[in-house]
N, CA, C and O atoms as a GROMACS GRO file, in nm:
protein
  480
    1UNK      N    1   0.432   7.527  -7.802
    1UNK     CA    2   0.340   7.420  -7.832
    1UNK      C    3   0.259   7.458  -7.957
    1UNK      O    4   0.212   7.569  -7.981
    2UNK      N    5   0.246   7.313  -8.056
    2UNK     CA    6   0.194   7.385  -8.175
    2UNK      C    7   0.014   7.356  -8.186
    2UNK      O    8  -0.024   7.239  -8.185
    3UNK      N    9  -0.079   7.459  -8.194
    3UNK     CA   10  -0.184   7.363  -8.211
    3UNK      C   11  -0.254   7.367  -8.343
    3UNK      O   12  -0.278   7.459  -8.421
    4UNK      N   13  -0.285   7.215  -8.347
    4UNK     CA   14  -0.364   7.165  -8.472
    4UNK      C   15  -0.474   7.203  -8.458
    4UNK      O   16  -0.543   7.214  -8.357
    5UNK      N   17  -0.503   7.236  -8.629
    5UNK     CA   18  -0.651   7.355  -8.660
    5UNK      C   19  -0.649   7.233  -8.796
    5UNK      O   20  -0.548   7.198  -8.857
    6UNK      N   21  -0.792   7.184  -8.819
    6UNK     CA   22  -0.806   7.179  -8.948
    6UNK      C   23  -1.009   7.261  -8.926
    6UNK      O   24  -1.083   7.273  -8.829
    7UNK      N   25  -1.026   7.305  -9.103
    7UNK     CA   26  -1.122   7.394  -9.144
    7UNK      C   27  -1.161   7.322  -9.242
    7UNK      O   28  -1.083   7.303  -9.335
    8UNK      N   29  -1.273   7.274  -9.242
    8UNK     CA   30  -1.374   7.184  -9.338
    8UNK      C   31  -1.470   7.308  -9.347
    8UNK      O   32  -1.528   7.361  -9.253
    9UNK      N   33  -1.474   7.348  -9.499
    9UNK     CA   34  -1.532   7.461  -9.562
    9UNK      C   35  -1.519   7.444  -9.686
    9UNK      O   36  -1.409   7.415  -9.732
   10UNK      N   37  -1.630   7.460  -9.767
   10UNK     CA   38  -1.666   7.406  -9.905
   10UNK      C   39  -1.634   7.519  -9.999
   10UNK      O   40  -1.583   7.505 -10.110
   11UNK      N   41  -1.682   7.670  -9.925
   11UNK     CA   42  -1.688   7.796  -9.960
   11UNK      C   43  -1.498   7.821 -10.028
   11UNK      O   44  -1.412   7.846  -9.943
   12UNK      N   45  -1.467   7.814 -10.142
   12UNK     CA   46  -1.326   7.854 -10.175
   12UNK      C   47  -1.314   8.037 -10.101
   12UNK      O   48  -1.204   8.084 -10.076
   13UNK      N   49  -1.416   8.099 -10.083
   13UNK     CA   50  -1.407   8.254 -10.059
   13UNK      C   51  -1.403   8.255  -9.887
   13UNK      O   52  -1.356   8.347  -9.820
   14UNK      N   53  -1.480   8.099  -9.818
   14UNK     CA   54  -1.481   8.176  -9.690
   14UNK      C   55  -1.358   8.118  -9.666
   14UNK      O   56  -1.266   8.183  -9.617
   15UNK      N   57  -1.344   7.969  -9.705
   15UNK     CA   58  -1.158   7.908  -9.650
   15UNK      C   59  -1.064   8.029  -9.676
   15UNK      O   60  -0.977   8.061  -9.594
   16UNK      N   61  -1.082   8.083  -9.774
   16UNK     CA   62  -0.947   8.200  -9.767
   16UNK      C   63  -0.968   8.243  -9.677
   16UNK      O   64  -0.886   8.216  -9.590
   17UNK      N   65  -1.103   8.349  -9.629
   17UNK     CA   66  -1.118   8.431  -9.532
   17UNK      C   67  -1.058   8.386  -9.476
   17UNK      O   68  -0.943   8.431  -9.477
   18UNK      N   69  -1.091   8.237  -9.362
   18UNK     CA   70  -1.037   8.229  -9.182
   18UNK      C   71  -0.958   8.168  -9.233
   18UNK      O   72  -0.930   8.121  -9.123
   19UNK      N   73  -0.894   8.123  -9.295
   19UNK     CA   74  -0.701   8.102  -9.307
   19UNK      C   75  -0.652   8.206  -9.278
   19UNK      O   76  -0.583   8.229  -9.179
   20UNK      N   77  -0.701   8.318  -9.407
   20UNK     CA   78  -0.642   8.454  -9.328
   20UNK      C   79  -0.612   8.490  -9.185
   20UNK      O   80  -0.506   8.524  -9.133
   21UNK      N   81  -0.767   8.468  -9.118
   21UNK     CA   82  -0.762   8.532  -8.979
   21UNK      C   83  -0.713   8.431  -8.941
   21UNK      O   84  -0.610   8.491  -8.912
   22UNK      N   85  -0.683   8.300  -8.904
   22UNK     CA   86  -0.585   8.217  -8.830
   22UNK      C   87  -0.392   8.263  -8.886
   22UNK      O   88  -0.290   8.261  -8.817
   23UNK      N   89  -0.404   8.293  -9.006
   23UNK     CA   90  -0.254   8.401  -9.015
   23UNK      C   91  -0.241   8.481  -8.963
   23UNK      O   92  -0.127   8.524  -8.946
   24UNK      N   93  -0.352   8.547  -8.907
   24UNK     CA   94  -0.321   8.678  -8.788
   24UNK      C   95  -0.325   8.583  -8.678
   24UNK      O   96  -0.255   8.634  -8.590
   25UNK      N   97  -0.342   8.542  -8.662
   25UNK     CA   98  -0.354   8.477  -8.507
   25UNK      C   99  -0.191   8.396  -8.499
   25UNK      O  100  -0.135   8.361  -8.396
   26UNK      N  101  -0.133   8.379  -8.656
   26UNK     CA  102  -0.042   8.300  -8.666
   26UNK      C  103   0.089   8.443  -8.588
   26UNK      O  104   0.166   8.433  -8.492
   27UNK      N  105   0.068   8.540  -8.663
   27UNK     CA  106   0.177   8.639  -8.674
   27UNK      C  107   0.160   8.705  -8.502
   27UNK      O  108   0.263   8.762  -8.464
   28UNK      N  109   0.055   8.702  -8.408
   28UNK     CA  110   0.047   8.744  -8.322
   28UNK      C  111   0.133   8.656  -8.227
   28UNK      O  112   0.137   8.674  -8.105
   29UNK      N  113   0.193   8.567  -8.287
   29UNK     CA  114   0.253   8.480  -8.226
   29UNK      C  115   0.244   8.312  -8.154
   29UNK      O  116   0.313   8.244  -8.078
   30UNK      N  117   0.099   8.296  -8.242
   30UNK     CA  118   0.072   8.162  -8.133
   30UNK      C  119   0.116   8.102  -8.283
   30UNK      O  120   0.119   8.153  -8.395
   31UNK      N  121   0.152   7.961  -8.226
   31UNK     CA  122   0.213   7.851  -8.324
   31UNK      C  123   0.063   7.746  -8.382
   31UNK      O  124   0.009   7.668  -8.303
   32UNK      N  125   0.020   7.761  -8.511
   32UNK     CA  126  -0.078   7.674  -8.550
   32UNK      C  127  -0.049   7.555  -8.704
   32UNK      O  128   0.043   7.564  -8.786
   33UNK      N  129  -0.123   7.487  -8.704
   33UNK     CA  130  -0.055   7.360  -8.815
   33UNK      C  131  -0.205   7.375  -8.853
   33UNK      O  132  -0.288   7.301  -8.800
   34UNK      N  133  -0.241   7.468  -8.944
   34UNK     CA  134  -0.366   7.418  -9.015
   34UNK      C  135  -0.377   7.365  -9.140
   34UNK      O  136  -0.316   7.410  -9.237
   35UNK      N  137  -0.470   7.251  -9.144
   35UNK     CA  138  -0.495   7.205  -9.302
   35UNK      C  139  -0.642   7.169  -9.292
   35UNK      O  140  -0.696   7.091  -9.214
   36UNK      N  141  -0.698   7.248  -9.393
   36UNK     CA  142  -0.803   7.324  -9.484
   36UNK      C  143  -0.833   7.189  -9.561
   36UNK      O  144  -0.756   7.110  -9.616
   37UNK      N  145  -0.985   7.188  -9.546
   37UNK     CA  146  -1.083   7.028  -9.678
   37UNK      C  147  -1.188   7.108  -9.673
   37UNK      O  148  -1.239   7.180  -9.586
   38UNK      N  149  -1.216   7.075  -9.813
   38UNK     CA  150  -1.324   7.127  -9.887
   38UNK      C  151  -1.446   7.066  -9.861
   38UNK      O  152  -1.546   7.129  -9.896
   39UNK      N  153  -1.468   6.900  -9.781
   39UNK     CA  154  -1.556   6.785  -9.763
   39UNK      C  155  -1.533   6.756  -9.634
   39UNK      O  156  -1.442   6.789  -9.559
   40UNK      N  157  -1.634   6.688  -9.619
   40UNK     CA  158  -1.611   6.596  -9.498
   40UNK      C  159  -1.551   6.487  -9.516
   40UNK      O  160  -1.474   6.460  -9.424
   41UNK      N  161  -1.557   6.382  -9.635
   41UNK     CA  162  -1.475   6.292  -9.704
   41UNK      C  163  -1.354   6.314  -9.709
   41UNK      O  164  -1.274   6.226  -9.677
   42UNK      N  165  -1.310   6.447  -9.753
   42UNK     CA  166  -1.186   6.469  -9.750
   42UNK      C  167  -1.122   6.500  -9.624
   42UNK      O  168  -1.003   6.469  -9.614
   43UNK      N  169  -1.181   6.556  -9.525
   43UNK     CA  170  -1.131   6.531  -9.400
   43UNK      C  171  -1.161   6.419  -9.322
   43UNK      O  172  -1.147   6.438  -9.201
   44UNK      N  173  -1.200   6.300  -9.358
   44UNK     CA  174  -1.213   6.160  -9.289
   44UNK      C  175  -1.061   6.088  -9.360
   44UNK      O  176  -0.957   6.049  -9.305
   45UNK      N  177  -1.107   6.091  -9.516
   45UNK     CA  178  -0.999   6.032  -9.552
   45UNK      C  179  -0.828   6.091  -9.504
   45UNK      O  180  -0.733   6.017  -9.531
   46UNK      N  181  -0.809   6.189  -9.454
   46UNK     CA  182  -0.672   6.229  -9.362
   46UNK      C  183  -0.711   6.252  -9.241
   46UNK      O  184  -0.647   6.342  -9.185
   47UNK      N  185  -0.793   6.205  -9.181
   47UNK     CA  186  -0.808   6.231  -9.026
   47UNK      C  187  -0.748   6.089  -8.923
   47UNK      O  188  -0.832   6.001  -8.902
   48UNK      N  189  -0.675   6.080  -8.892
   48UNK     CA  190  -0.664   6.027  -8.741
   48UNK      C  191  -0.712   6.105  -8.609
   48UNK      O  192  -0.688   6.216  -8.562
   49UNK      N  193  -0.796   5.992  -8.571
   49UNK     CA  194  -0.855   6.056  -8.419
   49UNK      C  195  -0.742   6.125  -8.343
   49UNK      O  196  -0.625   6.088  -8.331
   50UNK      N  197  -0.804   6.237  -8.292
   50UNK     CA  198  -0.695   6.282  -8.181
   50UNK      C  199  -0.586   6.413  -8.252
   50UNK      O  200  -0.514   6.493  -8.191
   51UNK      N  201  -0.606   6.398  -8.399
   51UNK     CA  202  -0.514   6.449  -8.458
   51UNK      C  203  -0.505   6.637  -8.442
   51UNK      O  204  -0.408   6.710  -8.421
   52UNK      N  205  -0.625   6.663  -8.458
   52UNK     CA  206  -0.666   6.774  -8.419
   52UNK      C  207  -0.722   6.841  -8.314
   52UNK      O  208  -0.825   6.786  -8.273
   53UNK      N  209  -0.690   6.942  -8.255
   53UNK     CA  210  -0.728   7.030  -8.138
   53UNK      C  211  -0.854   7.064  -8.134
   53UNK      O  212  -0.942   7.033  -8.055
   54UNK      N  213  -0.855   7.166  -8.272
   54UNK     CA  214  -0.933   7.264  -8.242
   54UNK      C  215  -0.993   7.213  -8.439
   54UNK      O  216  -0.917   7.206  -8.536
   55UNK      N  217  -1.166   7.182  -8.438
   55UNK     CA  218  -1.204   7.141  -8.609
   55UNK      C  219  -1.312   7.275  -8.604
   55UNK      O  220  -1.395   7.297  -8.515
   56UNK      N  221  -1.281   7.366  -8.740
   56UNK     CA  222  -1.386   7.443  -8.756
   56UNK      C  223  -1.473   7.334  -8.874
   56UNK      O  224  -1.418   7.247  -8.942
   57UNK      N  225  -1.637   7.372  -8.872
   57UNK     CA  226  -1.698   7.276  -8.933
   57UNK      C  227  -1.786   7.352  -9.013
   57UNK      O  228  -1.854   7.428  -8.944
   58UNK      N  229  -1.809   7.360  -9.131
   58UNK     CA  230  -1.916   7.443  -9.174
   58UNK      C  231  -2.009   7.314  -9.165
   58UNK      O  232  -1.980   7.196  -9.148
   59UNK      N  233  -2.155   7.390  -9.187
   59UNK     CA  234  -2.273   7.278  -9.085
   59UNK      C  235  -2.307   7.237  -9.267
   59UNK      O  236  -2.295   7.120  -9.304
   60UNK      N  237  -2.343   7.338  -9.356
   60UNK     CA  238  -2.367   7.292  -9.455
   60UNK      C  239  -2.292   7.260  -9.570
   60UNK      O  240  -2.270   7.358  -9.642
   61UNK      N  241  -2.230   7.117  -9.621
   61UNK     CA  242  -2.138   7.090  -9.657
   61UNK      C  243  -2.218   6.981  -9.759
   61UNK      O  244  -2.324   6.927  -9.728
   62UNK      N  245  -2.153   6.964  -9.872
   62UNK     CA  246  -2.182   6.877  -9.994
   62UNK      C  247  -2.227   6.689  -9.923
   62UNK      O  248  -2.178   6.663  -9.813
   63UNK      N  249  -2.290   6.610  -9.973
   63UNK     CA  250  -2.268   6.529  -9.924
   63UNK      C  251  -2.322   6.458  -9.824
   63UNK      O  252  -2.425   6.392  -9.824
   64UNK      N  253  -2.190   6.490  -9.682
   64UNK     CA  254  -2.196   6.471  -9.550
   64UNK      C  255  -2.216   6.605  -9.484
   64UNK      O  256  -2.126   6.688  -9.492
   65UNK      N  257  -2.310   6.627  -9.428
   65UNK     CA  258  -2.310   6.772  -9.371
   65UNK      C  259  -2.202   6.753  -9.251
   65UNK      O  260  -2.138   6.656  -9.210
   66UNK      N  261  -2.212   6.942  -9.200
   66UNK     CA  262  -2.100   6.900  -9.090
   66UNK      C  263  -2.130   6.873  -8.961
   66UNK      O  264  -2.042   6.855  -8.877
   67UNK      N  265  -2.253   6.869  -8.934
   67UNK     CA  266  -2.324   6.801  -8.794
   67UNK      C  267  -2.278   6.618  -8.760
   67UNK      O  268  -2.237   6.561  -8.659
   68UNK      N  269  -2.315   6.555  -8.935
   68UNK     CA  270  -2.300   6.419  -8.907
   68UNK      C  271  -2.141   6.389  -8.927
   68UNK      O  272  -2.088   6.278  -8.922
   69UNK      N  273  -2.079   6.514  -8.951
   69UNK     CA  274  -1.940   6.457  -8.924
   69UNK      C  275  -1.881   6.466  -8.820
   69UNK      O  276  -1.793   6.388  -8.782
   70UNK      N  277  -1.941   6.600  -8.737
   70UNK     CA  278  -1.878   6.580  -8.573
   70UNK      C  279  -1.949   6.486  -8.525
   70UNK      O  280  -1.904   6.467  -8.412
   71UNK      N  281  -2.071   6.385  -8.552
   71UNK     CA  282  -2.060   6.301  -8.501
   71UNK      C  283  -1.986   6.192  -8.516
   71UNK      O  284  -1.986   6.102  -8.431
   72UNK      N  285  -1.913   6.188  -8.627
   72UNK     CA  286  -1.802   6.101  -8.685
   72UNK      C  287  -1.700   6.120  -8.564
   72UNK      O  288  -1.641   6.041  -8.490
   73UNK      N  289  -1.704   6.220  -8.572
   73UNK     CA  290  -1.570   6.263  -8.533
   73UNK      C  291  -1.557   6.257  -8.321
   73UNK      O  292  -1.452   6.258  -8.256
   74UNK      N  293  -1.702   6.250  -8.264
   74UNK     CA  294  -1.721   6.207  -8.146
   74UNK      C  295  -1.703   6.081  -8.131
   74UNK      O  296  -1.684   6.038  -8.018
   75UNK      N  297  -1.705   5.980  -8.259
   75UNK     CA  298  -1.723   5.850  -8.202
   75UNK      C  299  -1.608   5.794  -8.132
   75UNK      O  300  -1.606   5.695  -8.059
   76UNK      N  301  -1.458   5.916  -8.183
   76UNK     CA  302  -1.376   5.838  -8.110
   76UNK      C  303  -1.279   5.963  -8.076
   76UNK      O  304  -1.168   5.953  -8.024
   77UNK      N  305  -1.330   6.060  -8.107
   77UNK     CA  306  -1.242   6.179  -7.987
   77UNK      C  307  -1.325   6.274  -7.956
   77UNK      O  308  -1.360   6.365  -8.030
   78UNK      N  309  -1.345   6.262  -7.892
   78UNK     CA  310  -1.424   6.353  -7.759
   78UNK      C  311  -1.333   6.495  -7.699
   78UNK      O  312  -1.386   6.578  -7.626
   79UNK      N  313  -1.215   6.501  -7.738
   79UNK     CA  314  -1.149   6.597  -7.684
   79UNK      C  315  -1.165   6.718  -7.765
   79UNK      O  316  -1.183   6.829  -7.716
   80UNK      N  317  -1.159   6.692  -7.887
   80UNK     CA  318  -1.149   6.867  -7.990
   80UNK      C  319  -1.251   6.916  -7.964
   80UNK      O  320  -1.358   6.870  -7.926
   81UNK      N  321  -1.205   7.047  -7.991
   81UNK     CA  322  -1.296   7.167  -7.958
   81UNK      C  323  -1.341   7.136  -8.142
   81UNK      O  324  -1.273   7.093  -8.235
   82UNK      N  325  -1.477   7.181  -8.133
   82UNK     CA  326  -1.565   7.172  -8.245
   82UNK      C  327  -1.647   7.315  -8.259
   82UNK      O  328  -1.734   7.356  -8.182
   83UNK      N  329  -1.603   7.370  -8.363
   83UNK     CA  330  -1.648   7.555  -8.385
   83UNK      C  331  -1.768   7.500  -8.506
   83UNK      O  332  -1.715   7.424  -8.587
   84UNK      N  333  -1.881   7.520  -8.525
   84UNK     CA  334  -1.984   7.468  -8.606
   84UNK      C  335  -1.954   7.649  -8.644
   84UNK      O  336  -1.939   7.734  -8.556
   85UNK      N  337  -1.949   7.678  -8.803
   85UNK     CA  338  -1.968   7.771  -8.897
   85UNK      C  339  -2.094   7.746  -9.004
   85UNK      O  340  -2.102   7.645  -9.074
   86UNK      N  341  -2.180   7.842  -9.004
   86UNK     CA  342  -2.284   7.856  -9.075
   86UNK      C  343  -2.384   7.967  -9.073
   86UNK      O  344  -2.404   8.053  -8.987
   87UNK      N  345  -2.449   7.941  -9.207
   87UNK     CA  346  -2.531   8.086  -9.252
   87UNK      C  347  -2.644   8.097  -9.215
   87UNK      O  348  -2.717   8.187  -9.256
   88UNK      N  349  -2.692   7.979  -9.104
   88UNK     CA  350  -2.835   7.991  -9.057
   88UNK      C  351  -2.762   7.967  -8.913
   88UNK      O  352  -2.709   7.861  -8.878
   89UNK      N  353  -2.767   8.046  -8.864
   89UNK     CA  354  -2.814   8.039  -8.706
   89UNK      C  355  -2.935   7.904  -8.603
   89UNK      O  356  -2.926   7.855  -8.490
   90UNK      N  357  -3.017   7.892  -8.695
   90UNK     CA  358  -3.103   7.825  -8.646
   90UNK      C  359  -3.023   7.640  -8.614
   90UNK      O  360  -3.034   7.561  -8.519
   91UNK      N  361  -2.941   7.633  -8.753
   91UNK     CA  362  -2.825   7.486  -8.733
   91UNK      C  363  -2.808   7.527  -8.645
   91UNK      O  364  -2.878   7.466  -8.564
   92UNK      N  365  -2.719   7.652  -8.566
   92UNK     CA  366  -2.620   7.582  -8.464
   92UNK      C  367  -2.616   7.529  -8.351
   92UNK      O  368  -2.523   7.468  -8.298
   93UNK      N  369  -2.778   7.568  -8.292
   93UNK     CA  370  -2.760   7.466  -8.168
   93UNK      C  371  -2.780   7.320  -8.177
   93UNK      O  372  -2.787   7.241  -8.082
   94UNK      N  373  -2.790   7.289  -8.317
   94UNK     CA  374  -2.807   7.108  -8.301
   94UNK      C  375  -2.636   7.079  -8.266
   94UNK      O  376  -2.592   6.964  -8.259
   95UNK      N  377  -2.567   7.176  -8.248
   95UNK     CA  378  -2.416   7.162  -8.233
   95UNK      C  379  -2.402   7.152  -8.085
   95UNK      O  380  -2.288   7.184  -8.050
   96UNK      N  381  -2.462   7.126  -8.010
   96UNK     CA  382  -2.442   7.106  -7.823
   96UNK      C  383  -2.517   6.944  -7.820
   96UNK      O  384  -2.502   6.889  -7.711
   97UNK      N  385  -2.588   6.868  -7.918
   97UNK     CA  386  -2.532   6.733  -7.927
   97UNK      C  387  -2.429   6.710  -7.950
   97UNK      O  388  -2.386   6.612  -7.890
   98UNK      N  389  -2.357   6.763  -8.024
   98UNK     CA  390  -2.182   6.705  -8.025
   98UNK      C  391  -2.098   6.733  -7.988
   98UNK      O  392  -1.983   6.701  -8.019
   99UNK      N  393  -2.162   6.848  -7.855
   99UNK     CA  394  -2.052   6.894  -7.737
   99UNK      C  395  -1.948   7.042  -7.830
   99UNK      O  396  -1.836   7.072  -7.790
  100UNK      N  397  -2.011   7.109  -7.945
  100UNK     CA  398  -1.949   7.189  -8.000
  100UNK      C  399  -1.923   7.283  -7.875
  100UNK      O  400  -1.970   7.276  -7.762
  101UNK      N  401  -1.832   7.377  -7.930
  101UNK     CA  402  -1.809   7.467  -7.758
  101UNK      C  403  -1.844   7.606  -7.857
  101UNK      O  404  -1.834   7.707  -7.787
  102UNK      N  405  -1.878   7.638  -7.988
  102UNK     CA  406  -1.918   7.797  -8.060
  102UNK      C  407  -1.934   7.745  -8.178
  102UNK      O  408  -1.907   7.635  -8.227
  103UNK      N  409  -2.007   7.887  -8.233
  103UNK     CA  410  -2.058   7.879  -8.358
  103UNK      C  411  -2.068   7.989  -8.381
  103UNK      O  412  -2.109   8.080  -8.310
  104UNK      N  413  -2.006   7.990  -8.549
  104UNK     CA  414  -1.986   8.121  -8.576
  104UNK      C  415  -2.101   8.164  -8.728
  104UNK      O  416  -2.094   8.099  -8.833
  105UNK      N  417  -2.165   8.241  -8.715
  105UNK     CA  418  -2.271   8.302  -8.795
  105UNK      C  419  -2.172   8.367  -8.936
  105UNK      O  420  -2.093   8.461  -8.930
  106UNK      N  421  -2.207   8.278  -9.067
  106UNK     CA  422  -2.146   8.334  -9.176
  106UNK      C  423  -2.229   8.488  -9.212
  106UNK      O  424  -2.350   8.497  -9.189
  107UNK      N  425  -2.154   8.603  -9.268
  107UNK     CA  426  -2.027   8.598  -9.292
  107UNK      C  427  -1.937   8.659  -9.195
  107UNK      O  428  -1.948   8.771  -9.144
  108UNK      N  429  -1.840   8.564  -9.175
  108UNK     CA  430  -1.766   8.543  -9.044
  108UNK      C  431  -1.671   8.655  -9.097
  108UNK      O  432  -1.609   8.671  -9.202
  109UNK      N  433  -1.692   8.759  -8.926
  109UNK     CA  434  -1.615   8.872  -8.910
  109UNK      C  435  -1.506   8.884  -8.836
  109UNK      O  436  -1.511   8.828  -8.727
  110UNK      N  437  -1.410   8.939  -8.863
  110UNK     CA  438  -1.327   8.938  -8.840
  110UNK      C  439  -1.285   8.945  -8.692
  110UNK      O  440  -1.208   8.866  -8.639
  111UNK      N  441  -1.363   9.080  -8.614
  111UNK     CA  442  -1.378   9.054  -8.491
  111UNK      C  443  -1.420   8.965  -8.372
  111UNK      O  444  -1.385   8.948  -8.255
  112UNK      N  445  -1.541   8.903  -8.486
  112UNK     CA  446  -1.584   8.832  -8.403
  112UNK      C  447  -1.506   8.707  -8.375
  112UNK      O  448  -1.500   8.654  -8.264
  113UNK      N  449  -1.444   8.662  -8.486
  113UNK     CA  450  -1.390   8.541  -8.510
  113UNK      C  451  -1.273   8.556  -8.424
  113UNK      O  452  -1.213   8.453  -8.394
  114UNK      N  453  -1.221   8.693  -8.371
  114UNK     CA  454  -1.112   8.687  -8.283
  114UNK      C  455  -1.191   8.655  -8.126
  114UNK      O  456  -1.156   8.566  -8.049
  115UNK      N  457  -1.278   8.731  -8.109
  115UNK     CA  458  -1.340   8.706  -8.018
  115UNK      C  459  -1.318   8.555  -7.945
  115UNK      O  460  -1.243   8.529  -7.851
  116UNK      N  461  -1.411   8.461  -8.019
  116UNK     CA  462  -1.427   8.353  -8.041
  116UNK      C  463  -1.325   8.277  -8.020
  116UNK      O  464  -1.332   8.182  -7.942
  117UNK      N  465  -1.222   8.305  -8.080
  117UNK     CA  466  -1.098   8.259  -8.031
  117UNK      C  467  -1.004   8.291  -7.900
  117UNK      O  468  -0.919   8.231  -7.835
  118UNK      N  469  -1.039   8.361  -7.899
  118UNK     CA  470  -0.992   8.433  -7.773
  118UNK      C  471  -1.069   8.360  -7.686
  118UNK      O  472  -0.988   8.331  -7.598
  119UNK      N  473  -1.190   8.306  -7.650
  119UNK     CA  474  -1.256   8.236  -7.550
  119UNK      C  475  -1.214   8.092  -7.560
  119UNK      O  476  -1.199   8.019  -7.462
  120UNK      N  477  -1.194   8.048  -7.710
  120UNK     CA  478  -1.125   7.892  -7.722
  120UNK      C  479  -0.986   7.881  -7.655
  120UNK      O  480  -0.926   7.774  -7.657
   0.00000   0.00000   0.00000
């Protein structure tokens, strides 16, 4: 079973990072379909509801931040797991209004980020 990952991250240095670590997660053997937006625009404009499993979100994003896009993104799927990424700690609990299930404190480590996954 394959699961869909998309990563809305503005950062060109941190998207490499967790692509990376989702390539380890790729080579450890689990099957993933990720595609990476730099916006929230850009992930509305290719999003169909439902489409994705699992959305990492950075909270501070050009624009549309990524709080008001998981609320976009609640209005009509309620099922994805929603990982809120960011450099203030203090954002992430506005992320349990949108039913996020973690949040990961930039700069996102390697362990932890397995961690994290490992509980998703």
């Amino acid at each position: 079973m394959t699961l869909p990952v998309a990563l809305v991250e503005d950062s060109r240095e941190q998207q490499s990072l967790l692509l990376s670590y989702l390539d380890e997660i790729r080579r450890e053997g689990v099957t993933l379909k990720t595609n990476a937006f730099s916006s929230a625009e850009d992930f509305l404009a290719d999003w169909p509801a439902g489409q994705y499993r699992l959305i990492f979100l950075d909270i501070q994003l050009p624009r549309m931040d990524g709080l008001s896009l998981a609320r976009r993104i609640r209005e009509t799927d309620r099922d994805a797991a929603i990982v809120f990424i960011t450099s203030m700690a203090k954002f992430a609990v506005n992320g349990y209004e949108v039913d996020a299930v973690d949040f990961i404190v930039k700069p996102v480590l390697y362990d932890v980020f397995m961690r994290k996954m490992d509980r998703i």
